[in-house]
N, C-alpha and C positions, 0 to 999 in steps of 0.2 A: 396282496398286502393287507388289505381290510380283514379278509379272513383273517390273519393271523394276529391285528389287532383284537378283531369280537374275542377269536379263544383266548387271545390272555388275557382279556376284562372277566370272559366266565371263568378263568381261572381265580381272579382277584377276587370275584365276588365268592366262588367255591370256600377260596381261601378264609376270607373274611367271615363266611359261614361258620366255620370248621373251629378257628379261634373264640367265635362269641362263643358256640356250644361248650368249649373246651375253659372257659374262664367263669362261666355263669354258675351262681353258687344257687344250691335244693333249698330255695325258700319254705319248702314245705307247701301246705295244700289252703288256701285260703278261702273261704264261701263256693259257693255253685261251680261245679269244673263244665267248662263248654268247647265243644269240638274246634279247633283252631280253623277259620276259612283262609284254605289257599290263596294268595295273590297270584295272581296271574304269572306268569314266569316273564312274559316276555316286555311287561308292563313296568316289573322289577327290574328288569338289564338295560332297559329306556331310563329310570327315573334314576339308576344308580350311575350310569355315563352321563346324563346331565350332571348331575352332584361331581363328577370325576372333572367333567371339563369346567365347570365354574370355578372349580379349587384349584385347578391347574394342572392337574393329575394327569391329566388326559395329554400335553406337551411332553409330560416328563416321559409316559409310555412310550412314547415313539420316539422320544430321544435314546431314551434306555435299548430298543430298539433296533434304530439303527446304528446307536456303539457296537451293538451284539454283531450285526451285518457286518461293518466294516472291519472288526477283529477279525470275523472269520475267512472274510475277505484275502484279508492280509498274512494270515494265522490259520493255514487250512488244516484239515487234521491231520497230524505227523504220523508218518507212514512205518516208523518203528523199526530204520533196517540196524542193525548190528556193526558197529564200527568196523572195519577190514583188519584183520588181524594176520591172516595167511596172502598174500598175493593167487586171484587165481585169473586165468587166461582163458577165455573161450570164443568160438566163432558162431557168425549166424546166418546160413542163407538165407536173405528176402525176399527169395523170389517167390512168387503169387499163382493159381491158377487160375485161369476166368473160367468164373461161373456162366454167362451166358456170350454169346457172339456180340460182339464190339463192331456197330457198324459207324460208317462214314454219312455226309450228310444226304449224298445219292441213295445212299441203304446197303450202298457195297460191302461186304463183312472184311475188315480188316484184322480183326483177330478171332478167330473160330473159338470157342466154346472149349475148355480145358487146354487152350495152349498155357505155358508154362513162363511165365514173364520173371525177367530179373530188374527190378527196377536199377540197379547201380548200374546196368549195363547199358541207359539212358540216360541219367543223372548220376552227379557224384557227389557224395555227402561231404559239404565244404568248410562242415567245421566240427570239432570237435564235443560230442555233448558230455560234459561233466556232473555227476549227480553224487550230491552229497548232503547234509544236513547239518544245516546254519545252528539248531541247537547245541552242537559239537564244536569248541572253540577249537579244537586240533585239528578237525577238516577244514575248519576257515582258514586258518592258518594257511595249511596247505593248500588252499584254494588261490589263496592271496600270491601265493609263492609260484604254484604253476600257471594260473594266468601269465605271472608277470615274465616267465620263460618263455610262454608261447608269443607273448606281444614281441619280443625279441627276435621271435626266430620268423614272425610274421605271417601265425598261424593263427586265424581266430577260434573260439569257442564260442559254445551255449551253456550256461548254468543254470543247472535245471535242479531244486530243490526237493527232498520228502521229507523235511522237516525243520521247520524255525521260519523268521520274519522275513516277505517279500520283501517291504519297503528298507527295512534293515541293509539287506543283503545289494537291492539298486543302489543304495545310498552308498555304500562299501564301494560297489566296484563302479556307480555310476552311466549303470546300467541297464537296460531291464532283466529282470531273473525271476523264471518261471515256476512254477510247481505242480508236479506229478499228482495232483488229484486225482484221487479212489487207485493209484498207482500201477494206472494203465502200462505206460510205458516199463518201469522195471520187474510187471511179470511178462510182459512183449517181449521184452529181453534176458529174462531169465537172471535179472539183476536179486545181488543176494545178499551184500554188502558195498557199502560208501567207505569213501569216497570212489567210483565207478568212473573210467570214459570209454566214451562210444566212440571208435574211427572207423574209416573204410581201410579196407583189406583186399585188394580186387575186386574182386565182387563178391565178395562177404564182409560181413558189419563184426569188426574186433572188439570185445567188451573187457576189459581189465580193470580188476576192483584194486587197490593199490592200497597200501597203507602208508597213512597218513603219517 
C-alpha cells in the first residue's frame, strides 16, 4: 500500500512538473546564463510530501484511494458476455486425472497416479449456479423471476455475476452474490452468453444459456 502511495506522489509531482513547464512563458535571456544545480531528487519527493501533508493533501490521497479500491471492489471488471439471444444446451464431464499417487496418512496409495476421478460421483452439485450481468436490466429482471420459481419449488441457487454492482445485486436479493473475476469459471465452462445456469446431470454438469 505505501508503494502505491510514493508512485502516485511521483506521479503528482511528474504531473506538477509537466504543467509548470507547459504554462511558463519565454521571458527571454536576461544577464549572465548559469547552469541550473540539480536538487537532489530524493530531497525534493521528502520536502514536496511534507508540503502535501501540512495542506492536507496527503488525507485526501488515500481517501481518493481508497474510493478507487472499494469501487473496484465492488465494480470488478465486467467480463463483456453478449446477451443470450439463441438458447444453447451443452454438457460437461468433470471428471479429473491425478497427476501424482494420492496417499493416506500411513503412506498407503489410495488413488494411483492417472486414475480418472468424477467428482459428482462423490458430491452433488446442490444448487444451481446462475451467471448473468447485473448491468443488463432484462437479466435482472429475469434473475428476479427465476430465483423466485426456484424458491417455490424449493431449489436453491448461487448468483454468480460478470458484470455490474456486487453490493447492488446482495441488496436486490438479500443475499450474497459473487463475481467471476478474470472469468475463470465461464471459460471452465465454456460459458458464452448470460443469462447461463449450471446444474447437475448425472454425472455431468448441464450448462444452458437462456434468453432472458
Amino acid at each position: 500500500m505505501k508503494q502505491l502511495f510514493s508512485i502516485r506522489i511521483v506521479l503528482l509531482i511528474a504531473i506538477g512538473i509537466t504543467a509548470h513547464a507547459a504554462f511558463s512563458s519565454d521571458l527571454g535571456v536576461v544577464g549572465q546564463v548559469y547552469p541550473i544545480a540539480e536538487t537532489d531528487f530524493l530531497v525534493f519527493i521528502e520536502q514536496h510530501m511534507e508540503e502535501i501533508q501540512k495542506n492536507g493533501g496527503w488525507q485526501k490521497i488515500q481517501n481518493q484511494l481508497k474510493e478507487r479500491v472499494a469501487q473496484h471492489a465492488d465494480r470488478p471488471a465486467a467480463l463483456f458476455l453478449p446477451r443470450t439471444k439463441t438458447e444453447r444446451i451443452g454438457y460437461i464431464n468433470p471428471s479429473i486425472s491425478v497427476s501424482s499417487d494420492l496417499k493416506d496418512a500411513t503412506g498407503r496409495i489410495i488413488l494411483p497416479r492417472g486414475t480418472v476421478v468424477n467428482p459428482l460421483s462423490v458430491i452433488s452439485l446442490t444448487k444451481e449456479l446462475i451467471f448473468y450481468d447485473a448491468e443488463d436490466p432484462a437479466q435482472v429482471r429475469w434473475v428476479v423471476d427465476y430465483d423466485k420459481k426456484l424458491k417455490q419449488t424449493g431449489i436453491k441457487d448461487k448468483l454468480i455475476l460478470v458484470g455490474g454492482s456486487i453490493s447492488s445485486q446482495s441488496k436486490l436479493f438479500s443475499r450474497a452474490v459473487y463475481f467471476d473475476q478474470t472469468g475463470k469459471l465461464i471459460k471452465k465452462f465454456g460459458i458464452q452468453q448470460v443469462p447461463a445456469i449450471i446444474t447437475q446431470s448425472g454425472l455431468s454438469l448441464k450448462i444452458r444459456e437462456v434468453v432472458p
